[in-house]
N, C-alpha and C positions, 0 to 999 in steps of 0.2 A: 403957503399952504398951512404950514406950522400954526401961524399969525389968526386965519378963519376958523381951524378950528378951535383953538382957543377960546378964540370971539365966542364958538358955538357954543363952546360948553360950558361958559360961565355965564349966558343967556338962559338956557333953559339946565342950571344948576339943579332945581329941582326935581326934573324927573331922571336922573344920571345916577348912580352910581360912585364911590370913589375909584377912579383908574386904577387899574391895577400894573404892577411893576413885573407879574410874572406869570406864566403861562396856567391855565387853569387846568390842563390835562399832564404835563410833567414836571410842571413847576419851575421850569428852564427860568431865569430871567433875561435870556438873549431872546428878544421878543420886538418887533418893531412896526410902527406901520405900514399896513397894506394898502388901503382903500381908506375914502372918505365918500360916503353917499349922500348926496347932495340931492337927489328927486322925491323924496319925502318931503314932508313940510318939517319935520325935525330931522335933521341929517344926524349921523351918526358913524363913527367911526371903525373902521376892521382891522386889526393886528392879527402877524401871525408869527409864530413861535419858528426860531431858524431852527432847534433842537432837533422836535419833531412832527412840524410842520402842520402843527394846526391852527386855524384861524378862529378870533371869536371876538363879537363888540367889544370893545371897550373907549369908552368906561360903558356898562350895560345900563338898559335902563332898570329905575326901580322897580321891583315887586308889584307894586300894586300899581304903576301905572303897565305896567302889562299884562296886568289880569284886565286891566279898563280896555283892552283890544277885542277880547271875545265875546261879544253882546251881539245880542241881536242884531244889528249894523253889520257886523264881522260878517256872518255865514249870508246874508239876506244881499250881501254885495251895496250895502250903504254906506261904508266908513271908505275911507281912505286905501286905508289896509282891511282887506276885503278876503274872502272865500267864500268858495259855492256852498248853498243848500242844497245838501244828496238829497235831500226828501222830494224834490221836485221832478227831477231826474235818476230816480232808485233803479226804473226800468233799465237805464243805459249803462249805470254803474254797474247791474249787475253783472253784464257783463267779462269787466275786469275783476270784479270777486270771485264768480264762480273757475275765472282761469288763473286765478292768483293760487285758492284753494285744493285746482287740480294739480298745481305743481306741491304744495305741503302735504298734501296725502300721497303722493308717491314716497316723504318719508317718514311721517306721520299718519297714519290712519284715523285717530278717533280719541278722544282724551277730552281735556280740559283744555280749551283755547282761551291766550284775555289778549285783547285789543286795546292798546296804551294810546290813549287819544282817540278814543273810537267814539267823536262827536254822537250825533243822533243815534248809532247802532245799524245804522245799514250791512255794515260789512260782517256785524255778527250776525244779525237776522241772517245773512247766506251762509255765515259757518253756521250757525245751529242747529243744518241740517244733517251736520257732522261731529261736530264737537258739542260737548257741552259749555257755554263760551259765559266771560265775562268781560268787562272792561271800567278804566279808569278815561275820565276826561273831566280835565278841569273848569272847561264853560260852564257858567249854571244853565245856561241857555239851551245849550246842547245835552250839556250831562240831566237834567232833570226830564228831559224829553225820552233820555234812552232808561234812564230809569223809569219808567211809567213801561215801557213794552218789556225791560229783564229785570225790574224791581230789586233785590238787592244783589244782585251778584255787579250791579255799577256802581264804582264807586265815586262819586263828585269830590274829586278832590287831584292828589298828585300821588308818584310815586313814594313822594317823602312822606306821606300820613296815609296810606290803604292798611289796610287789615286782612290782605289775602297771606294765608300761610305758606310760610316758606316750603319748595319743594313741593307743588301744587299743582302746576301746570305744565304738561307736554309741549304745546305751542305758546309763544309770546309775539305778534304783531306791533311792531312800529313803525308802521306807514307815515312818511315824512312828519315825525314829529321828533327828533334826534337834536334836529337843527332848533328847535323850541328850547332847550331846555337848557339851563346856564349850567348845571353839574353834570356831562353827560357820562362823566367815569363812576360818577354815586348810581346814576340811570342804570349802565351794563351793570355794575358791581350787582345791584337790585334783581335786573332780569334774570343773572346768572344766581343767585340765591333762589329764587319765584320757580326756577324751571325746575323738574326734575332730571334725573341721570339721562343721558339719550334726547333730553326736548330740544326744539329747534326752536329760535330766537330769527327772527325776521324782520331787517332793517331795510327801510326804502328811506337814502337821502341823497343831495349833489355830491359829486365827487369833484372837488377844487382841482383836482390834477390832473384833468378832465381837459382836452385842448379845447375845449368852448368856455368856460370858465377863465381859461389863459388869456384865450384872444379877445373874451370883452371885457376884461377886468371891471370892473366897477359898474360896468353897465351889465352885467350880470343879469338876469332877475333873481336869480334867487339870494340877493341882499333886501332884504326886507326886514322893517322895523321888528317881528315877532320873532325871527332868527336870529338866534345868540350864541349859533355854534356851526363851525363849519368844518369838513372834514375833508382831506384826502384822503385817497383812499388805501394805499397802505398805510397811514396813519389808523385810521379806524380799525383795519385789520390789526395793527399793532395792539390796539388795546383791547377788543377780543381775544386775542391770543393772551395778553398779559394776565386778565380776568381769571383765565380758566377756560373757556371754551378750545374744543382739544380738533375740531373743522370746520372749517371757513373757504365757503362759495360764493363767488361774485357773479354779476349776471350784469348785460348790458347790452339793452338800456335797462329790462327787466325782464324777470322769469319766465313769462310768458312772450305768447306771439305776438302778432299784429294786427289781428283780427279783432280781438276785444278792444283793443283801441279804437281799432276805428269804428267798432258801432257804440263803445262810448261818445264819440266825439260826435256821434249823430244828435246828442241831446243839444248839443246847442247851433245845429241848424234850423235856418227860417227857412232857405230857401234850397231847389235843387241844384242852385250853383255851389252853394256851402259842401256837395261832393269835392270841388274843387281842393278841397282843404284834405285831403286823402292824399294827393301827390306828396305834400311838405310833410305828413305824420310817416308817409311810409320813407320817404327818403332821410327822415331823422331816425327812425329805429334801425334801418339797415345800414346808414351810415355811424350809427353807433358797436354795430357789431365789428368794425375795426379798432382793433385792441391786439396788443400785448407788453408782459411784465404790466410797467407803469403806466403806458402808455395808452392813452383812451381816445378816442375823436368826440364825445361827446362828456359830458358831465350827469349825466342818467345812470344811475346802479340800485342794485340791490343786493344787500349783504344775508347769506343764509350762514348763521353759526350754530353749532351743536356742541353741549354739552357732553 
């Protein structure tokens, strides 16, 4: 195993990274591999830290061959590495927004929301109706799309170059995009500076310690080329609490019910048997709600932290 990925990575030398020797979240260097994923057409490698058990590529790819993932290809389901276009299916999604936003206005009412990865703006268009919302995404694809319906309150760009003033915002959304980002302790450190006293920060990623993650290792999906960070889930709580965030709420699979789900999932029915597909969604959220301490039956969470 040692021997292929070698092979791998001095084959496509170019779009890599140099390896690194130590953890990118506590800097342990007791760090070793995990996984090798091998169903891309570039395989890549996961290490995870024995410290404090986080996982993350290495060696990652470069910068700018990961900016070259988000193009139109990416959302339109053309590339390889693929996601949906909400624009298509906004009716369905709405769904999971407006029950996502009914659970942050029980602790949050009405402020400033931003949306960190908030592609096309869907999910702000539904907050809008309550907050006064902005968001950062890196696609130009996406980000120039949402800038045209909130003009400049989007920022095209990243966490590491916005211009949103510190202590700002009541709410912060990062709807699986945690797992995106190769700095995710500069990320928190950022959100927790961004929010104000009291704001709530809202993380949706896998949880690695998660017995579904366990038992398919590598076959995973959520090992994917554009994922460069992986968390369990007292891990992550570990580093909210390290930041400064003084409460921390997990939820699983997420904060809401099962009903938005499943009339989201209606958007990518053809036929009336695609009802069929209702049995597997509800017997994965209720089979998710078996948990305690560490312990999860599923890899679905969402972290709610408060400053």
């Amino acid at each position: 195993m040692i021997a292929d990925t070698t092979s791998m990575l001095q084959s496509n030398a170019n779009i890599f990274e140099n390896r690194r020797n130590d953890c990118p979240l506590c800097s342990s260097h007791i760090i070793y591999p995990a996984h090798t994923i091998k169903r891309w057409s570039i395989p890549f490698t996961v290490d995870r830290c024995a410290d404090c058990g986080f996982m993350f590529m290495n060696p990652r790819f470069r910068d700018e061959f990961i900016q070259s993932f988000y193009t139109k290809e990416y959302f339109t389901g053309n590339a390889e590495y693929s996601y949906c276009d909400e624009r298509s299916k906004e009716r369905y999604f709405q769904h999971v927004w407006e029950a996502r936003l009914n659970i942050i206005r029980k602790y949050i009412r009405g402020g400033n929301l931003l949306d960190i990865g908030c592609a096309f703006g869907g999910f702000l268009g539904a907050a809008s109706k309550y907050f006064e919302v902005a968001g950062i995404e890196p696609s130009e694809y996406a980000g120039l799309y949402a800038k045209k319906k909130f003009g400049n309150r989007i920022h095209h760009g990243t966490l590491e170059n916005h211009s949103f003033p510190h202590d700002s915002f009541l709410v912060i959304t990062m709807i699986e995009v945690l797992e995106h980002l190769p700095n995710p302790v500069f990320a928190i450190k950022e959100c927790y500076r961004l929010l104000q006293k009291g704001g709530l920060l809202v993380i949706q990623t896998a949880n690695m310690e998660g017995l579904q993650a366990k038992l398919l290792g590598e076959r995973y999906a959520y090992y994917m080329p554009g994922h460069l960070s992986y968390f369990p889930k007292r891990t992550l709580a570990n580093l909210l609490s390290a930041v400064g965030f003084t409460r921390i709420k997990t939820f699983h699979p997420v904060e809401f019910g099962l009903w938005p789900k499943l009339r989201k999932s209606q958007g990518d029915f053809k036929s009336f048997l695609d009802y069929r597909k209702w049995m597997r969604i509800a017997a994965y959220h209720y089979i998710s709600k078996i948990h305690f301490g560490n312990f999860c039956t599923t890899s679905s969470m969402v972290m709610y932290a408060f400053k």
